[in-house]
NUVEXKOL-157467 format. One line per 8 residues: number of its first residue (from 0); their letters; for each residue x, y, z of N, C-alpha, C. Coordinates in steps of 0.1 Angstrom, whole numbers, plus 5000, padded with zeros to 4 digits. Layout:
REM NUVEXKOL-157467
NUM = a = X,Y,Z,X,Y,Z,X,Y,Z | ...;
//
This chain:
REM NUVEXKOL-157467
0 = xxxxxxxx = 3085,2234,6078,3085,2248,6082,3073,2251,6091 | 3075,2260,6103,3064,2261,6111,3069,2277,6111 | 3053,2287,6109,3052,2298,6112,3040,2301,6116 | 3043,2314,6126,3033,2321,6133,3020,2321,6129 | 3009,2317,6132,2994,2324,6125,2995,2343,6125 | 2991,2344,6113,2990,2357,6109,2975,2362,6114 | 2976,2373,6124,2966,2376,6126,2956,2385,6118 | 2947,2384,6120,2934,2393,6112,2933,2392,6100;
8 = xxxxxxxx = 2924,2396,6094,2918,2391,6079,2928,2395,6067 | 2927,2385,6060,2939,2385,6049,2932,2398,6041 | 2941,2403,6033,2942,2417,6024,2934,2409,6010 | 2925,2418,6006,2920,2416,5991,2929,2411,5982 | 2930,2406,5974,2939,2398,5962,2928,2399,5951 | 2935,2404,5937,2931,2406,5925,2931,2393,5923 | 2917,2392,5914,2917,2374,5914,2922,2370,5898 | 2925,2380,5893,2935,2379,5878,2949,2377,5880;
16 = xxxxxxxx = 2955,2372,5871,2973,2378,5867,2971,2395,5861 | 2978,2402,5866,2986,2395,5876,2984,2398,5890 | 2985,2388,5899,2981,2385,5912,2989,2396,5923 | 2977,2404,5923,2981,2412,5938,2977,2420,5947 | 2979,2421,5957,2975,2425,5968,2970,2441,5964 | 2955,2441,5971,2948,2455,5968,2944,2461,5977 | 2944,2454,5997,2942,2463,6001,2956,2461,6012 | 2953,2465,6024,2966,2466,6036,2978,2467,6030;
24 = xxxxxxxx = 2982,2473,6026,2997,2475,6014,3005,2476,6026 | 3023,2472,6023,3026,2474,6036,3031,2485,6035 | 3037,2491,6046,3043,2507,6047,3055,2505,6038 | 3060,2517,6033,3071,2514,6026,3083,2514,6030 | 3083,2516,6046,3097,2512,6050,3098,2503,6054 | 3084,2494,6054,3090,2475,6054,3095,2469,6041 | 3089,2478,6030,3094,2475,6018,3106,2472,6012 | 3109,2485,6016,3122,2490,6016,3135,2483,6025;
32 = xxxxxxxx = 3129,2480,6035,3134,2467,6043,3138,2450,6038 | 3131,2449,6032,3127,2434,6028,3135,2438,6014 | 3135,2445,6005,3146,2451,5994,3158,2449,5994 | 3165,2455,6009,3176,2454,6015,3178,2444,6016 | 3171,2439,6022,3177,2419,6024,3178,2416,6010 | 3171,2414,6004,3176,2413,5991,3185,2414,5983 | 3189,2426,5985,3203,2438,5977,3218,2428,5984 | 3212,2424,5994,3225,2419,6004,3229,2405,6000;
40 = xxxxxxxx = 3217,2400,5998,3222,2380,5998,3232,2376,5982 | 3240,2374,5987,3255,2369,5978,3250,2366,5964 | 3253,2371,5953,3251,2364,5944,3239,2367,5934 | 3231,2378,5941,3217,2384,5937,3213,2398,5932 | 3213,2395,5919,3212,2411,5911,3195,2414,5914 | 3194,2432,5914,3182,2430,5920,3180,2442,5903 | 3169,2431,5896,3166,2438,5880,3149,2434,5881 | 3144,2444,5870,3132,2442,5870,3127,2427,5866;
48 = xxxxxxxx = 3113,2427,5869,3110,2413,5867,3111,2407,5858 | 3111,2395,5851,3105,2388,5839,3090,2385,5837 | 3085,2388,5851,3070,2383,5850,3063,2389,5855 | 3062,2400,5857,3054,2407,5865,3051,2422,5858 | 3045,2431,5867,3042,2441,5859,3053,2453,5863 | 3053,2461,5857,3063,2476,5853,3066,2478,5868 | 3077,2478,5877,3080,2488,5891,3077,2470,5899 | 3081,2461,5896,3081,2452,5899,3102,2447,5905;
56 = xxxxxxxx = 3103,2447,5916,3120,2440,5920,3125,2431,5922 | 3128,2423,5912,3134,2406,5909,3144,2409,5916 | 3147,2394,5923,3163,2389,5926,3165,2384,5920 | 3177,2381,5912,3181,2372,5896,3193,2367,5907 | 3190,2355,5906,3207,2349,5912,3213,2342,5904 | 3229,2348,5903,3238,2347,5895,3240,2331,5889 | 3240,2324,5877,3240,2312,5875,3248,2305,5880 | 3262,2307,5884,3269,2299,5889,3271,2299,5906;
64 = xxxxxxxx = 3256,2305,5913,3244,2297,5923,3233,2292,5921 | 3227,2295,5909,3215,2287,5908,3213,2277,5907 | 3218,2269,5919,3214,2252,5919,3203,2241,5920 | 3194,2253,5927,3182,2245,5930,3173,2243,5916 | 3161,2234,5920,3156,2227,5910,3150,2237,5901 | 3143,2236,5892,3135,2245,5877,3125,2252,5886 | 3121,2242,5894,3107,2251,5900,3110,2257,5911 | 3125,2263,5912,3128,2272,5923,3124,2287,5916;
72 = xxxxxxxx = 3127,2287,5905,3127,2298,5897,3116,2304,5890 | 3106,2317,5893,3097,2326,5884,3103,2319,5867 | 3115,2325,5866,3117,2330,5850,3131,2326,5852 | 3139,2324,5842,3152,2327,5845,3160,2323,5855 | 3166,2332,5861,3171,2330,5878,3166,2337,5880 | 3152,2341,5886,3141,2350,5895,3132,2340,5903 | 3140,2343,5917,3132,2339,5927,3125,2342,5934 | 3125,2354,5936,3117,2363,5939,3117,2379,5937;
80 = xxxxxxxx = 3102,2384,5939,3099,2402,5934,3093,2403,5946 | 3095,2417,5948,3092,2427,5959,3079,2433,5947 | 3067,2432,5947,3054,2442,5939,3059,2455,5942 | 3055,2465,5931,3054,2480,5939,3041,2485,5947 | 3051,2498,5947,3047,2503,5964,3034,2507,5965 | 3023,2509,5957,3013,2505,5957,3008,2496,5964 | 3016,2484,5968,3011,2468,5965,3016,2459,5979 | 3028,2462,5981,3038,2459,5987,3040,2445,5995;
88 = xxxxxxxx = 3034,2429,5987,3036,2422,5990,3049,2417,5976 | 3049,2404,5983,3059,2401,5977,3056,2383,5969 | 3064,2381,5958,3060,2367,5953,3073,2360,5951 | 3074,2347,5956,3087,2338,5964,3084,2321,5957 | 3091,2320,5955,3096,2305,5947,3094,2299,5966 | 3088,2284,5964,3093,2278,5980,3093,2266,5975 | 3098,2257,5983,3093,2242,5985,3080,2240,5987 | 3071,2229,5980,3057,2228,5985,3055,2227,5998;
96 = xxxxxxxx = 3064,2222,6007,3059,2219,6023,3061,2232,6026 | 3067,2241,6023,3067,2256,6024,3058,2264,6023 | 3051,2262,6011,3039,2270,6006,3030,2267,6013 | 3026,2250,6018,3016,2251,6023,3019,2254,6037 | 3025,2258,6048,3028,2264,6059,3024,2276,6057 | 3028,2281,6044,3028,2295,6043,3010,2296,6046 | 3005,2294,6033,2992,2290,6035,2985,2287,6047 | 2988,2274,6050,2980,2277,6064,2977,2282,6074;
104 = xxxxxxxx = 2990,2294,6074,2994,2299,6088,2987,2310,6087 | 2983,2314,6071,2974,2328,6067,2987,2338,6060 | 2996,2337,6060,3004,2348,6055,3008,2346,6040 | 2995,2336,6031,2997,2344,6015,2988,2330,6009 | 2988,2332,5996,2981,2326,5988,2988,2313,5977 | 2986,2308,5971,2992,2302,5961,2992,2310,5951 | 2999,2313,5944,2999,2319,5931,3010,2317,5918 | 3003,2315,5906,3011,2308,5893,3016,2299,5892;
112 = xxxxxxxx = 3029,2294,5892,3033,2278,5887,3030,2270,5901 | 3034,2255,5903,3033,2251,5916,3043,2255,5920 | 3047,2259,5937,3055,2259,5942,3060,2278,5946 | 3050,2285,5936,3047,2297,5941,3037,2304,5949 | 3041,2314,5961,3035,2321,5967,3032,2332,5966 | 3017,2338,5964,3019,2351,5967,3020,2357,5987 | 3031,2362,5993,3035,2364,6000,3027,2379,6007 | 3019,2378,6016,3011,2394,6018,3020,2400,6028;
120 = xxxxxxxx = 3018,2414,6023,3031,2423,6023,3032,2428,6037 | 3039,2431,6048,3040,2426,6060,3031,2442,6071 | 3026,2440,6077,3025,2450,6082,3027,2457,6092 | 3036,2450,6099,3044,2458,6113,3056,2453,6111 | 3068,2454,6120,3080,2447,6118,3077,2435,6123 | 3071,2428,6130,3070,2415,6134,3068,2405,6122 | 3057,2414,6115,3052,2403,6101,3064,2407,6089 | 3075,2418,6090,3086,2418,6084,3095,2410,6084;
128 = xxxxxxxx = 3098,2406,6096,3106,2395,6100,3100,2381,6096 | 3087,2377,6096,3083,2365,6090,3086,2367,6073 | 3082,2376,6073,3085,2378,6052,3102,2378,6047 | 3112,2383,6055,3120,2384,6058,3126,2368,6058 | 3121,2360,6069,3122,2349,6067,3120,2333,6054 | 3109,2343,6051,3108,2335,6039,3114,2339,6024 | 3119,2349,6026,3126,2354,6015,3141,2347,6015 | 3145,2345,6026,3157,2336,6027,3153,2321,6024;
136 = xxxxxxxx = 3143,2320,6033,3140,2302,6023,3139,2303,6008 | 3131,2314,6003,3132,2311,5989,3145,2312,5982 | 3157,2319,5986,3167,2324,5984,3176,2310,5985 | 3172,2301,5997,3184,2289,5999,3174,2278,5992 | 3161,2279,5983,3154,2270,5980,3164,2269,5963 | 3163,2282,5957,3174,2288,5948,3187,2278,5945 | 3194,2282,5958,3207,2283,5957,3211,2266,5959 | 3196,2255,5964,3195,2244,5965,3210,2245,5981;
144 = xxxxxxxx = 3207,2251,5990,3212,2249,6002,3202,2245,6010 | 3211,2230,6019,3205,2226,6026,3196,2238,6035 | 3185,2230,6040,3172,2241,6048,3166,2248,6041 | 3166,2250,6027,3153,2257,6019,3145,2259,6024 | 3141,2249,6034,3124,2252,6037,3121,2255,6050 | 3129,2261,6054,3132,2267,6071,3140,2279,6070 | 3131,2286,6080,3139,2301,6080,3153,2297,6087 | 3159,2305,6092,3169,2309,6097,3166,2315,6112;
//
């Protein structure tokens, strides 16, 4: 996976669980954006977390898509949460060669089991569309569809 370097200084991160973004929050009509994609992709109930805190928006994908491996999945079938709007990054299941792109390009952190990201929450539409993108890899990392680990 190759992505853009994220410009300017990464946003504060609580250095506890649970892990999240404290300052640059994104607007909430990227939020609300990146939700939508969500609401949309086949097969994906959007319920509160299993692992995160209160106002927290899991994708739960339906078991008979959840093909990808154990460590595609937070909990359950949760591959990824939208934080609230407080917060407004987001945390994504990926392939390791994923995370670490993610990582080194600056647009998030490692966070909890291997193979998770905390994803910093986007703050123009350009960095929407990179978040955007990776919510679909996490989504086809899931569903164990070829390209998991490449946007679209």
């Amino acid at each position: 996976m190759t992505l853009p370097e994220r410009s300017g200084p990464p946003p504060l991160v609580s250095p506890d669980d649970p892990v999240e973004q404290v300052t640059q929050p994104a607007p909430r009509h990227l939020q609300e954006e990146l939700l939508q994609v969500l609401e949309t992709l086949p097969g994906v109930e959007i319920r509160p977390s299993l692992v995160c805190v209160p106002g927290t928006k899991a994708g739960h994908l339906t078991p008979t898509l959840a093909h990808g491996p154990v460590q595609a999945f937070l909990a359950g079938t949760e591959f990824a949460h939208l934080h609230p709007v407080y917060d407004g990054s987001l945390h994504l299941m990926l392939p390791p060669s994923a995370v670490d792109a993610v990582v080194t390009a600056g647009w998030g952190i490692p966070a909890g089991p291997t193979g998770s990201v905390l994803v910093y929450g986007p703050r123009d539409d350009a960095e929407a569309e990179v978040a955007r993108h990776l919510l679909l890899a996490a989504y086809r990392y899931a569903c164990a569809e070829p390209g998991g680990s490449r946007p679209s």
